[in-house]
N, C-alpha and C positions, 0 to 999 in steps of 0.2 A: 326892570321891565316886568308888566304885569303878564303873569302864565293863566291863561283860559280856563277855569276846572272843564277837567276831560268831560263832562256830561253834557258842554255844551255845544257840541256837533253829533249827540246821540237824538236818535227820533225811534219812538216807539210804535211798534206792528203789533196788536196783542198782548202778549203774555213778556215778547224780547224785544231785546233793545239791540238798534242798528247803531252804527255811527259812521262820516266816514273822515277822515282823516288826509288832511292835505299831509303832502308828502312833498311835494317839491313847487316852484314857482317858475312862470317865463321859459318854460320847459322848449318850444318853438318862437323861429322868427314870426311875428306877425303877416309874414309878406307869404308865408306856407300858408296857404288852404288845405286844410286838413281835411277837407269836406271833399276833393279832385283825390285821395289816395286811397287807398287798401292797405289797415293796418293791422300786421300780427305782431305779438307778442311773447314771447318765449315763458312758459311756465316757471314759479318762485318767482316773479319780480326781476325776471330777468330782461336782455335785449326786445328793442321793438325793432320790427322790420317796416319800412314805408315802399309803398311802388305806385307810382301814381297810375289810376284806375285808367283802362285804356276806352272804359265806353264812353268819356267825359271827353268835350271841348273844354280846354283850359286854356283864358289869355294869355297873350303873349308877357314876360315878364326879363325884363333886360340882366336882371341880376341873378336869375337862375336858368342853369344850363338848360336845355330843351333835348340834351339827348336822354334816355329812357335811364336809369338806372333803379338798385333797389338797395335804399340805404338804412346803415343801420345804428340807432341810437341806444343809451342807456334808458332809463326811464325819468332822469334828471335833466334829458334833453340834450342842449347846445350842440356842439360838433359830433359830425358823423364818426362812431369807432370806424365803420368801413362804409364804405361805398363802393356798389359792386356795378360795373359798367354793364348792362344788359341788352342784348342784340340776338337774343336767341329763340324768337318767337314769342307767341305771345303767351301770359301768364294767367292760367284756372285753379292755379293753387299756390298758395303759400303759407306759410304755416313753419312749427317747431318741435324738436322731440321734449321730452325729458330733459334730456340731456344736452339743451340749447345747441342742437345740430338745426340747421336753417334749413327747409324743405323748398324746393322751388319745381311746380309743374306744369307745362307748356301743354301747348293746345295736343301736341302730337305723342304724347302721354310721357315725352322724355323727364325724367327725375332728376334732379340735382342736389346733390348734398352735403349743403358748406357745414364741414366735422370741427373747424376752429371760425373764431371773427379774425382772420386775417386772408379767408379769399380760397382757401384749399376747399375743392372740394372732391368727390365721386358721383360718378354719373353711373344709371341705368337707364331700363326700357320698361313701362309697363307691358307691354306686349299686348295681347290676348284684342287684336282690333284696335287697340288706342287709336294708331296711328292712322288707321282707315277711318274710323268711325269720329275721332276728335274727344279730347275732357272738354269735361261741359262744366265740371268743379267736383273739390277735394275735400276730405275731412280729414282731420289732423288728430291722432292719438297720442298716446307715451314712447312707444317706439315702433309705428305703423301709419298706416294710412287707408283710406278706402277714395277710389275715381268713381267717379260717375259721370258714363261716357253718353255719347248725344242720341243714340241707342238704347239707352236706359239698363245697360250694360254695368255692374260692379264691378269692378278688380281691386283687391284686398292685398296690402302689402304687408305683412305682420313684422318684419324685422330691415331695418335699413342699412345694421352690419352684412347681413346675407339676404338681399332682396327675390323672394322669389314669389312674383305676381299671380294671384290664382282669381280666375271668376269666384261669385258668390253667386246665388242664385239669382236667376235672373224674374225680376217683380213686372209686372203684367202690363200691358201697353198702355200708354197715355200722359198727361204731363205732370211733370213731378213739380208741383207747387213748392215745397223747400223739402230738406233730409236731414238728418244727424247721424252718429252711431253709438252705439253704446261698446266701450273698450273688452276687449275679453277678461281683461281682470274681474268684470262686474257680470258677465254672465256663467251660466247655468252651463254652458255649452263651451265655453271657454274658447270661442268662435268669436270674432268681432260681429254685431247683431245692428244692421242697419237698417233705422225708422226711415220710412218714406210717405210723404201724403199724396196719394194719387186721388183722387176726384174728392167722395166722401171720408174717406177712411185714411187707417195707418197700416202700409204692408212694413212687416219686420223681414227682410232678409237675411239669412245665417251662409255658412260653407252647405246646409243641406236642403232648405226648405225656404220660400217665400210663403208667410201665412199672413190674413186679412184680421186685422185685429177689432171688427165689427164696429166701427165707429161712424157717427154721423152728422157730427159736429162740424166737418171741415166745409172749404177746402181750409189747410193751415198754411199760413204765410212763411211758417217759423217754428221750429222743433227745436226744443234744447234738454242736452240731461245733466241731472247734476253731476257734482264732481263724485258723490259715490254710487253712481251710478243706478240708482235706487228710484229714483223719480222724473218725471218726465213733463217738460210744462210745450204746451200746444198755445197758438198764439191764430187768432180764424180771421181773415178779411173784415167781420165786423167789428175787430176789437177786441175780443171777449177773449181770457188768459183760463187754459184748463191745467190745472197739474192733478197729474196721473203717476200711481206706481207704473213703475217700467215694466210690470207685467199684465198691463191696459186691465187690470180689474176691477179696480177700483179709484173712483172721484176723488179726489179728496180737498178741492176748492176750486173756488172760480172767480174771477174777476174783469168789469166792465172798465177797460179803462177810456170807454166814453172818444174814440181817437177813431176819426177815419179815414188817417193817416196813417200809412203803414209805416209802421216802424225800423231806421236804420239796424238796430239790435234787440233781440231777447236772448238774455242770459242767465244762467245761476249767478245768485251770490253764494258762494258756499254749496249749503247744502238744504237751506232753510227759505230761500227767499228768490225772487226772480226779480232782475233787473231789465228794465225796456228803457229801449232810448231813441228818442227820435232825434234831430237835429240840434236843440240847445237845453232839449228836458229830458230828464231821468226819472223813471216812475221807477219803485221800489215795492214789490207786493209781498206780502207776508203773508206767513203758512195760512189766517185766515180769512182772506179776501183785504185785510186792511194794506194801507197803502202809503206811501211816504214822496211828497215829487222835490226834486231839486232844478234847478237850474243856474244855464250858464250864459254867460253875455258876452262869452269870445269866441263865438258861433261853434261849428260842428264837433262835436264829444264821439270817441272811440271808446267802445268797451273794450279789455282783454281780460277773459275770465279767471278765476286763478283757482288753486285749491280751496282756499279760505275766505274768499271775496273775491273784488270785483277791481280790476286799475282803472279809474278816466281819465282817459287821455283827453286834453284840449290844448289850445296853442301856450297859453297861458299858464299852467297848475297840470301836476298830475296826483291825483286823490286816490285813497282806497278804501272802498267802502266793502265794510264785512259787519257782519255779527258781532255787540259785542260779547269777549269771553266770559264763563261765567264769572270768574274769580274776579275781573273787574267789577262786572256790573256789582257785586256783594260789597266792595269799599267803596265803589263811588256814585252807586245810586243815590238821588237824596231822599231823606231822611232812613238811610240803614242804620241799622242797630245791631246789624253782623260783629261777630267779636275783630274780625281786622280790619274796619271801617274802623271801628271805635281805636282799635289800634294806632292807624293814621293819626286821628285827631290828637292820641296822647303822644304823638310825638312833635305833632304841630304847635302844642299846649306846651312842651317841653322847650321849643325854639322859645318860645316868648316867656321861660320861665316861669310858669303858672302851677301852683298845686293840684289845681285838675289834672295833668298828666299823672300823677301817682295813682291818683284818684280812679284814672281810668282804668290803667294795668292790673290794679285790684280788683275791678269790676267785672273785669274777664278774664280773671286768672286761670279758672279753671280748664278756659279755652282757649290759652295764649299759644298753645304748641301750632294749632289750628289756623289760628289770627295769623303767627308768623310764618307757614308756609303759604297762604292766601295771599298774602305781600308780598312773598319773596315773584308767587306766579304771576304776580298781577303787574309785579315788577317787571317781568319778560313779555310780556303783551301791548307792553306803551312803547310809544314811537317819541314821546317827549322825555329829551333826558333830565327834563327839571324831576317828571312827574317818576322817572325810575328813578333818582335820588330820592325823590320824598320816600316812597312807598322799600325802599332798602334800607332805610334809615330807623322807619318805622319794624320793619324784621330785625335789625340789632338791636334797636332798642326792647323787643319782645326778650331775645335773644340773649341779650344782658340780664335781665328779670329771671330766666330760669336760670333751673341748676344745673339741670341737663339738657342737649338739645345738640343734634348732630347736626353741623352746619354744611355737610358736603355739599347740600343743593344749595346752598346760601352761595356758597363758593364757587360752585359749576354757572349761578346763576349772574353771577361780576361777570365772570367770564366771558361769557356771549353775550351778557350786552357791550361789551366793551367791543367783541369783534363784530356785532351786529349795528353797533353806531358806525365802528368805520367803516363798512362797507354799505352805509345809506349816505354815505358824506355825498354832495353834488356830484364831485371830482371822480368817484366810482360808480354811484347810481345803481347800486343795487339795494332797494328797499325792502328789505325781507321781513317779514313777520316772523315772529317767533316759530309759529308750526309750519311756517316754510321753510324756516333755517333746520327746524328740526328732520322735515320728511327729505331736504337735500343733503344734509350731513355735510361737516366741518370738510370731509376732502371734495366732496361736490362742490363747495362753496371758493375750495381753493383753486379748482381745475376751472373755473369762470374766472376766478380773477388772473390765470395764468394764459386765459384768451385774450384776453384784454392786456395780457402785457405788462400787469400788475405787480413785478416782481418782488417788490420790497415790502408793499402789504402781504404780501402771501407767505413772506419770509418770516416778517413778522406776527401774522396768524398762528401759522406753524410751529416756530419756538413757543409762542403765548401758550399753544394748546398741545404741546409736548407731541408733535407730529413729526413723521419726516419729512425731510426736508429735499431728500435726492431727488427727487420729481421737479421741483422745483429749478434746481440747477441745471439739470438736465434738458429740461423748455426750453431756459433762458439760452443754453448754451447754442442747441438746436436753431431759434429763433435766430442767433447770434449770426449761426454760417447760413443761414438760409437769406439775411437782411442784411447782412453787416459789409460794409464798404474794404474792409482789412484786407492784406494780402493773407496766403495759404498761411507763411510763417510766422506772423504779429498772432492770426484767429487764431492758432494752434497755442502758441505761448502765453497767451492771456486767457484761452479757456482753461489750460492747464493749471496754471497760476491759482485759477480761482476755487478750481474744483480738487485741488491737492490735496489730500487726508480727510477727503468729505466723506464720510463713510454710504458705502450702498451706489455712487454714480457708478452707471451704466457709457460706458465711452462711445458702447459701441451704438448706440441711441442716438447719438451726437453725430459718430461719422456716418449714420445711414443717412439722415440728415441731409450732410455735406453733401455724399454721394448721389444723392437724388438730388442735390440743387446743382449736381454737375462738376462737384468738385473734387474730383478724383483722389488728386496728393497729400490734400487735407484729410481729406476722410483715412488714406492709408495713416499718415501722422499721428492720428488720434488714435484709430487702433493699435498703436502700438501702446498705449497706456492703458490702455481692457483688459484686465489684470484673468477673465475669464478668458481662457482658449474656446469653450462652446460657444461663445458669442462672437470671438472674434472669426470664426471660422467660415461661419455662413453667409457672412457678407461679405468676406473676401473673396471668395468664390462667384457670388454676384458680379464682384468687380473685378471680375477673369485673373484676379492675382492669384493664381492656380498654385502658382511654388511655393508663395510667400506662404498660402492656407496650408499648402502641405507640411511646409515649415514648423507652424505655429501651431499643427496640429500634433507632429513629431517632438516637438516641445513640453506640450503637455502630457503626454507618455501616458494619452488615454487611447488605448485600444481601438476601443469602438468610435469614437473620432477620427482616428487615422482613418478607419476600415470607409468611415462615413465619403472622407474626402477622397479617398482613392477609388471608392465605386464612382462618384461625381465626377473624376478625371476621367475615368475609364468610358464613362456612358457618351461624354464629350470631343474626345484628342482622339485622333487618328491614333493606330497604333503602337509607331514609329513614335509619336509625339511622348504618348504614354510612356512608352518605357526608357526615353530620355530624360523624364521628368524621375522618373522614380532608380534612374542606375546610380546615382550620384547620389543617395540615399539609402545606406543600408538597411534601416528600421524598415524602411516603406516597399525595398524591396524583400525582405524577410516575410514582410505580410500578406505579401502579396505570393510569393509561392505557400505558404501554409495555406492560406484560403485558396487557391488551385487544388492540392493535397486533400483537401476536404470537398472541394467540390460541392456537388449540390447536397450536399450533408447526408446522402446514401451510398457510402464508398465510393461514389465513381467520382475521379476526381478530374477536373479541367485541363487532359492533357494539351489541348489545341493551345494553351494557355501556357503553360508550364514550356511546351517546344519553345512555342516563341520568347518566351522568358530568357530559357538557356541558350537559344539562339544570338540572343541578342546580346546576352553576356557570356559569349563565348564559352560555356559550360557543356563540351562535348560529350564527358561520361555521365554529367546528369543528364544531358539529352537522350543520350545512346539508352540509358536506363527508362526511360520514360517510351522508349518503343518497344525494349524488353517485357514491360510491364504488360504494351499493349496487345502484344504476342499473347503471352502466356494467357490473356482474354479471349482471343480467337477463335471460335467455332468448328473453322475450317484452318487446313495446314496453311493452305496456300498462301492465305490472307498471314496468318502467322508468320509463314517464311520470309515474306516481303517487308514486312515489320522489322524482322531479324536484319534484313540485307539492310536496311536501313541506320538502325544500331547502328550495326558494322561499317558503315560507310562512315558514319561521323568517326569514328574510333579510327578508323587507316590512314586519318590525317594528320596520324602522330603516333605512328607505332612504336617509338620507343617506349614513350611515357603511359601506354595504354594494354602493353603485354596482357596482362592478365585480365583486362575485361575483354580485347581481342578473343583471348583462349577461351572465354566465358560464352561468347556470341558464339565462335565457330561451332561448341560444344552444344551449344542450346539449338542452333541449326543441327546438327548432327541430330540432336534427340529428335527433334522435329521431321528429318527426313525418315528416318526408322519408324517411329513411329505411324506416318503414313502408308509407309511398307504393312505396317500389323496391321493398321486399318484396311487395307487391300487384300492382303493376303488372310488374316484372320477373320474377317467382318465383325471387328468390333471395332470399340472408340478409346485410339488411346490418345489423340491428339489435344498436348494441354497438361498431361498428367507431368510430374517430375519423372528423375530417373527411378529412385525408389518405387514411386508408385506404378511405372510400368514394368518393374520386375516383379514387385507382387503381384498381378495384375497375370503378368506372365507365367508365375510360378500354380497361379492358383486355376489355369485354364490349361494345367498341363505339358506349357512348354520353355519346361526348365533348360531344353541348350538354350532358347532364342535369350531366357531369363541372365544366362552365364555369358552371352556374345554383349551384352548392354552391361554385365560388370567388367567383361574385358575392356569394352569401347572407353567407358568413362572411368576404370582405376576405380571402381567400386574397395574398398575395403574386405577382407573376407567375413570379419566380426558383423558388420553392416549388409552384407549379403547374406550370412547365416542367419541373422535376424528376419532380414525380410523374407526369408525361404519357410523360417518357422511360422510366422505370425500366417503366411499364404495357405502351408501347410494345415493348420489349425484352423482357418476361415473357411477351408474347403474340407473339412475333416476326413483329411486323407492320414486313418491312423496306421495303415500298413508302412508307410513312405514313413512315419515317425518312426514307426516301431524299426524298422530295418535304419533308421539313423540312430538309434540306441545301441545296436552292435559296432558301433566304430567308438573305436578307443579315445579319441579326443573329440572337445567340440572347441571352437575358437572363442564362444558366448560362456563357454562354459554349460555344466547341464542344469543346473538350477532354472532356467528359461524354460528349457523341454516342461520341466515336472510344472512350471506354476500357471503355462498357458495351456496342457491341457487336464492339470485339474479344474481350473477356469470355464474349461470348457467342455464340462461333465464326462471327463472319460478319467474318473480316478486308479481305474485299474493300470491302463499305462504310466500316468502319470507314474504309479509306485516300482515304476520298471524304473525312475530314473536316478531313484532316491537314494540307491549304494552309489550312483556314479558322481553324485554330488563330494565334493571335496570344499574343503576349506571352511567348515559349517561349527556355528557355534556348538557346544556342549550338549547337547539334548534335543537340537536340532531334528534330527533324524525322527525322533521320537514322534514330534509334532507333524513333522510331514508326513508320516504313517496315520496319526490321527486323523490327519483331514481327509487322507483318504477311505477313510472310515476301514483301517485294518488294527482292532485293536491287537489281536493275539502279535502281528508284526509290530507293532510299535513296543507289547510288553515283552518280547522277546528282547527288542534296543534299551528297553532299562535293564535287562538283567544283565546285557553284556556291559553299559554303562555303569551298573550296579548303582544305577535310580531308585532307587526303594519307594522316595516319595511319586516321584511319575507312576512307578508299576501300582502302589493303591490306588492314587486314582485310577488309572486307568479299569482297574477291578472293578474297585466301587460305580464305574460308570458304565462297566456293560453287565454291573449284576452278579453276583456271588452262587444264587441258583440257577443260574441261565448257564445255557453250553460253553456257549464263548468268555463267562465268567469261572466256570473251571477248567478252559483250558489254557485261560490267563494263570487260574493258580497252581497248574501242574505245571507251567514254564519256568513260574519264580517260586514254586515252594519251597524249593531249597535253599534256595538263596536267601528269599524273606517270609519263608513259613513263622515266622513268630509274629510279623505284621500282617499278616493276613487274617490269624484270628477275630 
């Protein structure tokens, strides 16, 4: 069969050359009038959406239903992917993201947004009036939208995962001949910026300012901006086409297309060129007024604009008319003389065996690296796989000629067309252009074909292009419970089966799935193979499996998951319920008193918490303890006493087994009563202090009996009462009461205490009263304790009775040989070591 040369659906504007390229055939039944609907298009050559237009009388037609619906095709036509039954008011928007999310928007500003083509979708509100005021119509961006309400009112939606509806300035009274917007990716202000034609002119409104863009040209029928947002083409009642930078300064062509008919479309092609369409003709204007018309003879043509061109839709053919690239136009213009045009021919020259092919390769040798990347690209820009054969054929055979030449793009470049022919095949109907497969990327490309249900392409994509793959199973299995006719235990065992040692699936994907389509047992089933405990956690808890989450949280023996699922119980279950769930769990109730213990993370710890704990598990002396605690916090006695009675109350209900924290309560009441007493009778504050600290306490405000009646009461020790008598003693420096305990011949602490708390405490002169009473003292001891109290002549008297010789020089040499105190160091030990003192 004879292949077309590609030049011959190109038509030249100027300087560039257009073409447009059928793409598919018989695309619709003949019996659809395409001319009664409103048709969107999803961005990349993606889904089209049909809704038939409701301001149209349409005959009656026995073969097609009459209730409203909005159906949705590939761009290859034939049967509906989906068909969405629609009864939900009537429809001022429709439109598509990025991301082939379907937009639908009713008269009452309500949003709809089907997120797969099987029917799911999310609902919002635009708010701000909608519903009072009515959409009057919508524009559609990447991942946003702008209304335009019948008030002349904008509400600007920037994000459809998190819709939060704001006005935009509001543009001055009168009627809006047609609008567009310019996306915030392409402005200055980084605000969606929306043109408007009111009478003469263009107002732009932004989130701050509506401003009048001084124009006088209008009114316009029709505003459109390119896809880079950079230019602006105006379309006036009498026909006449203005493209304008998008910052209205500048003209930069004009054109009459003689029609005083207004046009069903004005669109970009790309970025270079504006498409108008009326019912069966397409005019094509180029950057400089020239012009290109087509026509069609299967009555009414839809534009849907794309990044790179333009789709027409008709019943018959769906076409795409773009620019074309440069690297084609360089080999297949005619008569080029470019080095990979000549390329082509010698390998053309080579099929038919002819010495011209040598001929040629030599001819452009010097530019063969050049030639063969121009092929390889020009290669990814054809929609004919004759003509990507030729022109790859033509790059190996460059390819071969050299010596050197890295073929990765050679190789990247198989690649994608091999995934880009199958997914233009009829049967998929996604016809992508090379710079649309590029700007959607290989996993864009895949998560379309996994709306579509495309499992085994997308499997097969995937390995091709060294992708994962878990996403993929994960859909399918999803898709699986959400469609699939199976019971709970076949679904479980054949999603299992399939996803067995798949590395990276997500189970728990799968049972949230289940569980939102209602299927409880399944979904638990499935979780049980979520080899992650963090995943498995969260949505057991949605699915009030409280114990089993508990379970599988104590499982994982991650801390802070347990801590996660027991605040989620706590906030939830009564708490009776609570602490049934967690008694029959030791981990979970261990964590659960530690975080009590800690409390709000500044010592005070969640006693109301911890009772009930020990309440509830029978744990009387840690209950009893936890009132002890809350005493000894008490302020006041009172409140402390009661506390105490408390304790004590749990604890008398097993006084065998409880002896000694009994005697602990009774004793700690006891302190607590006295102590009230000293606060009364003393007017100070002893309530709260220990025993210890109220006999210092006592000791140091002078009333050492009251200090001796609280070491009778409580078996104070004597060693631990002498101690605390001293340390009171010295805090109050009461050095006479010292000095008179210096005459008693024994101390229980022994007297090394006395000498070192009040050297300590600048009274070295006593302290050196205590320093013969010290007993049990290393070898030289003495010495040094004389030192510190700065008595050298007493310390070098202790070398000489030591017969230290080395202490008594220093000691010399450190109060000074001519100083007083340095000869009366050497008349102590002259004798002794008059030959070291020299």
């Amino acid at each position: 069969m004879d292949v077309a040369h590609p030049t011959a659906g190109w038509e030249q504007l100027g300087p560039s050359f257009y073409r447009k390229v059928q793409l598919y055939t018989q695309v619709f039944d003949q019996d659809l009038d395409l001319d009664n609907y409103i048709v969107a298009g999803a961005p990349y050559s993606g889904a089209i959406a049909l809704y038939r237009d409701e301001g149209k009388l349409v005959a009656y037609q026995p073969t097609r239903t009459s209730k409203p619906s909005i159906d949705i095709y590939s761009c290859a036509g034939g049967e509906p992917i989906l068909s969405i039954p629609w009864d939900s008011g009537s429809i001022k928007g429709l439109g598509w993201s990025e991301d082939e999310k379907l937009l639908v928007v009713t008269a009452d500003g309500t949003v709809r947004c089907y997120f797969d083509l099987q029917g799911e979708f999310t609902q919002f509100s635009l708010g701000n009036g909608a519903e009072d005021s009515g959409v009057k119509s919508c524009r559609f961006y990447a991942h946003g939208l702008v209304a335009l309400l019948n008030n002349n009112s904008l509400v600007s939606v920037s994000s459809y995962s998190e819709p939060r509806p704001k006005l935009l300035a509001p543009p001055p009274e009168g009627e809006v001949h047609s609008w567009s917007l310019i996306p915030p990716s392409y402005t200055n202000s980084r605000s969606v910026e929306v043109l408007l034609s009111i009478g003469q002119t263009i107002y732009v409104s932004d989130a701050a300012a509506c401003e009048d863009r001084g124009l006088d040209q209008g009114p316009f029928t029709h505003i459109t901006v390119s896809s880079n947002g950079k230019f602006v083409a105006l379309y006036t009642k009498a026909g006449r086409v203005y493209v304008i930078n998008s910052t209205f300064e500048e003209n930069l062509s004009e054109h009459d297309s003689k029609s005083k008919i207004p046009p069903k479309y004005v669109e970009w092609c790309g970025k270079d060129a504006v498409v108008i369409a009326w019912e069966d003709e397409v005019h094509l204007v180029g950057p400089y007024g020239s012009s290109a018309k087509f026509y069609y003879d299967s009555g009414r043509v839809h534009l849907l604009p794309d990044y790179d061109g333009v789709r027409i839709i008709a019943n018959d053919r769906c076409d795409f008319l773009q620019k074309v690239p440069e690297d084609t136009e360089e080999v297949f213009k005619l008569g080029s003389d470019s080095p990979a045009s000549i390329l082509l021919d010698a390998v053309e020259q080579l099929e038919m065996q002819s010495p011209k092919a040598d001929d040629n390769v030599q001819l452009i040798r010097p530019h063969l690296v050049e030639a063969v990347d121009k092929c390889v690209n020009a290669a990814g820009q054809e929609f004919s796989d004759h003509w990507q054969k030729q022109l790859l054929k033509a790059a190996s055979f460059g390819k071969s000629v050299l010596d050197i030449y890295n073929s990765d793009d050679f190789v990247d470049m198989c690649e994608t067309l091999r995934v880009l022919n199958a997914v233009r095949n009829y049967k998929i109907g996604l016809p992508l252009s090379y710079e649309q497969y590029q700007r959607l990327s290989p996993s864009g490309l895949i998560t379309r074909l996994l709306n579509r249900h495309e499992y085994l392409l997308a499997l097969r994509i995937a390995s091709y292009l060294r992708l994962p793959t878990d996403k993929i199973y994960v859909h399918w299995a999803s898709a699986k419970v959400r469609l699939g006719s199976e019971d709970d235990d076949t679904a479980c065992r054949k999603i299992v089966e399939k996803l067995s040692g798949k590395p990276g699936i997500s189970f728990e994907a799968i049972a949230r799935a289940a569980y939102e389509e209602g299927r409880g047992r399944l979904a638990t089933e499935l979780l049980n193979h979520e080899p992650r405990a963090g995943r498995q956690v969260p949505l057991l808890l949605s699915m009030e499996e409280d114990e089993l989450a508990l379970d599988k949280a104590i499982e994982s023996g991650d801390t802070d998951l347990i801590y996660f699922v027991l605040h989620q119980l706590r906030r939830k279950l009564p708490l009776a319920s609570f602490f049934r769930v967690i008694n029959s769990r030791p981990t979970a109730t261990a964590l659960v008193e530690a975080a009590a213990h800690e409390g709000d993370g500044d010592g005070h710890e969640d006693t109301a918490m911890l009772k009930d704990l020990y309440y509830q598990d029978d744990r009387r002396i840690d209950g009893a303890a936890v009132f002890v605690r809350e005493a000894l916090r008490q302020p006041e006695s009172r409140t402390a006493g009661d506390k105490l009675a408390l304790a004590a109350k749990l604890l008398a209900d097993n006084p065998k087994e409880n002896v000694f924290e009994i005697g602990a309560v009774r004793e700690a009441n006891l302190l607590l009563r006295m102590q009230e007493g000293f606060d009364r009778d003393l007017g100070d504050n002893f309530t709260g202090l220990s025993v210890n600290q109220t006999m210092f306490k006592l000791y140091r405000l002078g009333y050492s009996g009251r200090a001796k009646k609280i070491q009778g009461e409580f078996k104070v020790p004597e060693r631990v009462a002498w101690w605390v008598r001293l340390q009171a003693l010295v805090a109050k420096r009461d050095w006479n009461e010292i000095e008179e305990i210096s005459k008693q011949r024994k101390s229980p602490i022994g007297w090394e205490p006395f000498f070192n708390q009040c050297l300590q405490a600048g009274n070295p002169r006593l302290a050196a009263v205590f320093v013969p009473k010290c007993t049990g003292l290393e070898q030289g001891a003495t010495i040094t304790m004389y030192e510190k109290c700065g008595m050298r002549v007493r310390a070098a008297e202790e070398a000489v009775k030591l017969k230290d010789g080395d202490a008594w020089l220093r000691l010399l040499e450190a109060a000074g040989r001519g100083t007083n105190e340095g000869r009366e160091i050497e008349r102590v030990g002259g004798q002794v070591f008059g030959g070291r003192g020299r």
